[in-house]
N, C-alpha and C positions, 0 to 999 in steps of 0.2 A: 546652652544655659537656658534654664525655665523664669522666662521674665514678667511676672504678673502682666493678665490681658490689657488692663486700665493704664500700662507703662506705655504696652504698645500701640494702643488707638489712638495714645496720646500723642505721639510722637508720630502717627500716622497722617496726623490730621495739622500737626505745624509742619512736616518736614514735605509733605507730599509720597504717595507709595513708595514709588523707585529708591528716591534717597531715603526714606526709613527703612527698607529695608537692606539696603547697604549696613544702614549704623546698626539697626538690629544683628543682622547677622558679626557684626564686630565684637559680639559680646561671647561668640565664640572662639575670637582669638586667642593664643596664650599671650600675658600681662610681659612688658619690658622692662627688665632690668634697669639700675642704672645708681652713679652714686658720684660725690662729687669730694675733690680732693681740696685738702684744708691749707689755703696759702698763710696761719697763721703759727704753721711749725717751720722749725728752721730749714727742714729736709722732706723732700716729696715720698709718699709710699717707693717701697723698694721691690713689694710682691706682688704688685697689679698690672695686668694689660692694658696700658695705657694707651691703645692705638684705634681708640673708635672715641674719639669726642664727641662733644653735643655741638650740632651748630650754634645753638640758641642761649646754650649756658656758657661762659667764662672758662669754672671751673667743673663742668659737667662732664661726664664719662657715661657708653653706655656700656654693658657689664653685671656680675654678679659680684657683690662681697661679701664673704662669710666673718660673720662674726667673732669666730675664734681665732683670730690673727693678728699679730702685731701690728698692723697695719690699722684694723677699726681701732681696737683696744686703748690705744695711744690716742686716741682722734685725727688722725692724719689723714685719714676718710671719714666720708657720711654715706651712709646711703640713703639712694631718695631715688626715687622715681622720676621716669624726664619729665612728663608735665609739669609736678609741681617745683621741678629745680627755675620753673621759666617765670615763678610768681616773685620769690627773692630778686631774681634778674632786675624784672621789670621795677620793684621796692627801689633797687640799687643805690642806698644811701650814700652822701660825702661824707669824708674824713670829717670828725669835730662834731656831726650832728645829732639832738638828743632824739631820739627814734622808740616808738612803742611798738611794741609787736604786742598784740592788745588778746587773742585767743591763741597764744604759741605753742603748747602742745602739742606734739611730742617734741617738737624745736629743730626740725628740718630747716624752717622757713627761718627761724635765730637764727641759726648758724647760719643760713646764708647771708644774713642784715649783718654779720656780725664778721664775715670774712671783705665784706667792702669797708666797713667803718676800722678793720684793722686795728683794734682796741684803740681808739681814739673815740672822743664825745661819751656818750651815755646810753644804752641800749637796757632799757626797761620790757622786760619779756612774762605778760603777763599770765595765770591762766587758772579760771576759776576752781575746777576741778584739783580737790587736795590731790588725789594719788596720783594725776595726770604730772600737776606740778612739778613731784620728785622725779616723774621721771625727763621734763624737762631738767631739772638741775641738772643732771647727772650727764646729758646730752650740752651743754651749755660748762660745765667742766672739762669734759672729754675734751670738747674744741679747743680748750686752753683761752677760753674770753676771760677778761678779766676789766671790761669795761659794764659789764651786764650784769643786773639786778633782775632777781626773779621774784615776783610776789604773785599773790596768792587771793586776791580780792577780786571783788564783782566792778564791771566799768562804770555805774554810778558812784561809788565810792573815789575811784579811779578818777573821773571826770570833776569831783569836786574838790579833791586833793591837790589838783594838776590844770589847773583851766589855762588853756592857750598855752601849753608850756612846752609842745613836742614839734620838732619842723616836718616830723613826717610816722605817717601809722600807718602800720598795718593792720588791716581785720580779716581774717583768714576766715570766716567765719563759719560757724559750723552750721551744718546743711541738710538735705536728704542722702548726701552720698551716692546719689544716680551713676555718679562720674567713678565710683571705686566697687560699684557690682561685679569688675572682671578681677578686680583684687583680694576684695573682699565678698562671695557670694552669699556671706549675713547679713549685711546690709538690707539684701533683697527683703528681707524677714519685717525689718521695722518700716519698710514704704509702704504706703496707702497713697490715693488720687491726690487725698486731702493733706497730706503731711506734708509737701512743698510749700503751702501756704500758711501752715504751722511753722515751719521753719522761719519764712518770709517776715512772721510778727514776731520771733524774736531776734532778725537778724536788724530789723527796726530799731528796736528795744536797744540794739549793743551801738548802733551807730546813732542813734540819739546822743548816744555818752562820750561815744568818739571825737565826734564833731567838737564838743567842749574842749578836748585835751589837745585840739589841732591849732600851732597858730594861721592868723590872718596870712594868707599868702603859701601856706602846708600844704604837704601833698599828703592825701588819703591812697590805699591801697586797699583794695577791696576784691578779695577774691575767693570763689566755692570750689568742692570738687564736686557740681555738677551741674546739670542740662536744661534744671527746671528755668524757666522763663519767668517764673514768680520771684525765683530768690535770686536772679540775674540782672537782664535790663529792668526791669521794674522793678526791683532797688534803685538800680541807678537812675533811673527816671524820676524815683520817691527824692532821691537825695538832690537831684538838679532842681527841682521844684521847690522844694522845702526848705535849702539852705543855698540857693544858687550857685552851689560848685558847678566847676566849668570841666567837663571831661577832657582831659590828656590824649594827644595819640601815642597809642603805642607799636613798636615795631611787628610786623607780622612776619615770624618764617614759613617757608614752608611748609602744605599743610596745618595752618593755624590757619581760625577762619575770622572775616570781622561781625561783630555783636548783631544782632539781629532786630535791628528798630521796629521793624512789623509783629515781633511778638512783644513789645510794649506799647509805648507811644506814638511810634514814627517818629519820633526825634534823630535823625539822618544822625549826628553825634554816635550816637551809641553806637555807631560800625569802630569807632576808635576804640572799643573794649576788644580783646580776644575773647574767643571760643575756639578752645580744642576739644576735638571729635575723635575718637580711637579708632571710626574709619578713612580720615584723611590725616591725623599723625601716629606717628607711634609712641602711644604715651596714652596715660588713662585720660577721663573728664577733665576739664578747668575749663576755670571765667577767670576772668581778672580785668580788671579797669585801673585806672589811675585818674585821678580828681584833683582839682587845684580848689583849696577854700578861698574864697571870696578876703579882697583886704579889708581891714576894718579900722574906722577911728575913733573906735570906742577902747578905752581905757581898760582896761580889765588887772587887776590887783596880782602882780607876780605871787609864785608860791616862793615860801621863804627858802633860804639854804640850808641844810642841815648843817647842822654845828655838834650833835653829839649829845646834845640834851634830848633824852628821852627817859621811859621807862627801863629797858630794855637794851639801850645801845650807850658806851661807856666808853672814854678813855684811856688807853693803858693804863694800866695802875706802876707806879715806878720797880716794879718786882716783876711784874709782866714784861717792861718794857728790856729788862733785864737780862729776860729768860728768853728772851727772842735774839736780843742783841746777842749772846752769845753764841745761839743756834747760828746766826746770818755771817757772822762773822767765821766762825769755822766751814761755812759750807758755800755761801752765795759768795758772788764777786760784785763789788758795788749794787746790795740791793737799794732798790732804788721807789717803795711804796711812799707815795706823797702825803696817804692819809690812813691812818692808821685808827681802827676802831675794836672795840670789844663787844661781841653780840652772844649771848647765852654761850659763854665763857669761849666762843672762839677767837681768835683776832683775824679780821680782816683789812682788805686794802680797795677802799672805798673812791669809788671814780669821783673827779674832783666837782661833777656838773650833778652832783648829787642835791635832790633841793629833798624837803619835810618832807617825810613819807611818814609823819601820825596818823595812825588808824587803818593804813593798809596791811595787811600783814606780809611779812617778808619772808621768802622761802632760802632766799639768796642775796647776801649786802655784797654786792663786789666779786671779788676771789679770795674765797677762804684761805689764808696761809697758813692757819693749823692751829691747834685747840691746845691750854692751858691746860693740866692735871697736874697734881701736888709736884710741887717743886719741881716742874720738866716743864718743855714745851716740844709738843710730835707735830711737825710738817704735815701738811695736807697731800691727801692725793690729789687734791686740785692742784697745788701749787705743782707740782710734780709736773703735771701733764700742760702747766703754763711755760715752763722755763723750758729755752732754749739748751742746750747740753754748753755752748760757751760762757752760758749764765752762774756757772757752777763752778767749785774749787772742787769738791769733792765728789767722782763719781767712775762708775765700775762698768764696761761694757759684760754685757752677758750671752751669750749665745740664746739658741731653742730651746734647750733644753732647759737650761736656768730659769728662760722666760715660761717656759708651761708650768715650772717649779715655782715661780711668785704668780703666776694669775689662780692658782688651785691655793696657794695659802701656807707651802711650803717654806722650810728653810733651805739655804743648800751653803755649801764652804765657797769660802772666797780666800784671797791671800792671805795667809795669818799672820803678815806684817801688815798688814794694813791698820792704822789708829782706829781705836772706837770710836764710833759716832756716827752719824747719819750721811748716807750715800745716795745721790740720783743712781738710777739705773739705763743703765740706754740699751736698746736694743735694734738691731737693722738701724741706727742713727735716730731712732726716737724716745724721748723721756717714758716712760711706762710706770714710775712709783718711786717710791722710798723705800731704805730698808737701812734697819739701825746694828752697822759689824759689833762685833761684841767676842774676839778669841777665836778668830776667821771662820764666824757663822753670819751669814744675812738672816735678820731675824726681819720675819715676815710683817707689812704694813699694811698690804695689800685689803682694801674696803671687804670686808667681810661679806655684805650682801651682793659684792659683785663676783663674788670667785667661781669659777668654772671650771672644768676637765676639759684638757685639750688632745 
């Protein structure tokens, strides 16, 4: 790989010859698979080599997964790469707690917040970028969460909405990218000497805001995919200084290395951050730290609870509540949503630690259970791929072929005793969609912009 001169002097001149050119030559390696399995479905993947785990992750694997399989499709996998499976690890939220994942995009690092919190507490998965957003939704359904709110706003806004309100955040934050050159070799294209430290002032800029939305006693997570020394310990040397957070140790496996005080401060601390090196693990770049905020006896004004009074978020209306009751009743077994809301005519099932979010804009209230149209109410594919298969009255196992025949958009026959109305689908023992029989046809439910040829 051709790595700008200015990468390599650079790196010539912190690492010493010998080991820079160890990590240089790393960047000729090929990149490691790797993907991690969703403990928040009833049933594990049926189609994957499950015999090389991560030491370092829980639910890590290392391995290839393709896409076109009931196994991603369902979200019963994620794939991710082992470095960054080690930054969720390290996050590793308790049950009950309210957690911001503050730049979550593409939502690797949600889902991993979001398989220890076990849809319990409140997982707000932020990310400024509109298009980036959707495609967190979409990865944050897949997983079947239904304790996660996805919005859409900038971390000042964020920070004034929400002050002292999270027990733990993440800031993934975005970077030079040094750490994904073997993944990504475009990257290479937007680095310059000077771009790490560009980076540096706006990863400031997002932890200014952070720090607001943290309480007294919260843990901060803070982590890049990459090398630079500006957007690394000197953040974290900025943040111990500035807001006397007190650095976390974190566990090292092998081949992880500890933070490097002499390319900041010298503050001896900063060895409790990781740095992983693609020539002593096998896994791309990462940093990551972990920071305890400082307790505080100053008063700060809780953010209120939502109650349903907005612009834009409503109540069932008693004909709604109607059109649902009767879908739940023929189809679910004791459902069991505690808060039930109306957002631009969908209804959703809104986690209960939900406080005022006026003025943020919302990508995602909860888990969409499905959308209102004239006199009907149609299931979500979220809901689909949240429900356990014993959560269900009514549902149809399918073979392969059925299954390539709903993810392209297809109908296909089903028994023609079977009553009309809406059906989970299962398939290898995983939820994968709705589909409404109608004179033993499955008429097709399947998200339009997700359909594929298998």
């Amino acid at each position: 790989m051709k790595l700008p001169t200015d990468f390599v002097n650079k790196y010539q001149k912190l690492m010493g010859k010998d080991e820079a050119e160890k990590f240089i030559k790393s960047f000729d390696q090929p990149t490691t698979p790797g993907f991690r399995i969703n403990p928040l479905k009833a049933s594990q993947p049926t189609d994957l080599d499950l015999s090389q785990p991560t030491e370092h992750c829980q639910f890590g694997y290392h391995g290839q997964v393709s896409g076109k399989t009931v196994d991603h499709q369902s979200g019963a996998v994620y794939s991710q790469e082992p470095s960054a499976m080690y930054v969720g690890e390290v996050a590793h939220p308790n049950l009950n707690e309210k957690v911001l994942d503050l730049c979550a995009a593409p939502g690797g690092k949600t889902t991993h917040l979001g398989s220890y919190l076990q849809n319990t507490g409140l997982l707000i998965a932020n990310e400024i970028d509109a298009k980036r957003a959707k495609a967190l939704v979409e990865n944050v359904e897949r997983f079947g969460m239904t304790n996660t709110i996805v919005t859409n706003t900038n971390p000042d806004r964020m920070a004034a909405q929400l002050p002292e309100f999270f027990d733990r955040i993440l800031v993934d934050a975005p970077c030079s990218g040094e750490g994904m050159f073997r993944k990504d070799p475009d990257a290479i294209q937007y680095w310059s000497l000077d771009y790490p430290v560009e980076c540096a002032t706006r990863q400031r800029t997002i932890l200014d805001q952070a720090v607001k939305n943290l309480k007294p006693g919260g843990e901060l997570i803070y982590s890049t995919c990459t090398f630079a020394p500006e957007e690394d310990e000197q953040i974290i040397a900025w943040l111990v200084d500035k807001y006397g957070f007190e650095i976390q140790p974190i566990k090292k496996y092998p081949g992880m290395d500890n933070g490097k005080p002499q390319w900041a401060n010298d503050d001896q601390d900063l060895t409790k951050c990781v740095r992983i090196f693609p020539h002593h693990f096998n896994g791309e770049g990462h940093f990551i730290a972990k920071l305890k905020k400082p307790e505080s006896t100053d008063d700060v004004k809780a953010p209120k609870r939502f109650r349903g009074i907005s612009k834009n978020i409503e109540m069932p209306s008693k004909e709604q509540n109607q059109l649902f009751n009767e879908f739940a009743k023929a189809t679910l077994k004791q459902p069991n949503f505690k808060k039930l809301v109306v957002f631009k005519a969908n209804l959703y099932a809104v986690p209960e630690e939900t406080p005022n979010l006026s003025g943020v804009k919302i990508s995602r209230l909860g888990l969409e259970i499905g959308e209102f149209k004239k006199n009907r109410f149609e299931p979500s594919y979220a809901l689909a791929l949240a429900l356990h298969p014993d959560q269900v009255i009514r549902k149809i196992t399918i073979d392969d072929d059925d299954w390539k025949k709903y993810v392209h958009g297809d109908t296909f026959k089903v028994d023609p005793k079977l009553q009309k109305g809406w059906y989970l689908l299962i398939c290898k023992q995983q939820p994968v969609g709705f589909v409404k029989v109608v004179n033993g046809t499955a008429k097709n439910f399947f998200p339009k912009g997700l359909r594929f040829a298998v």
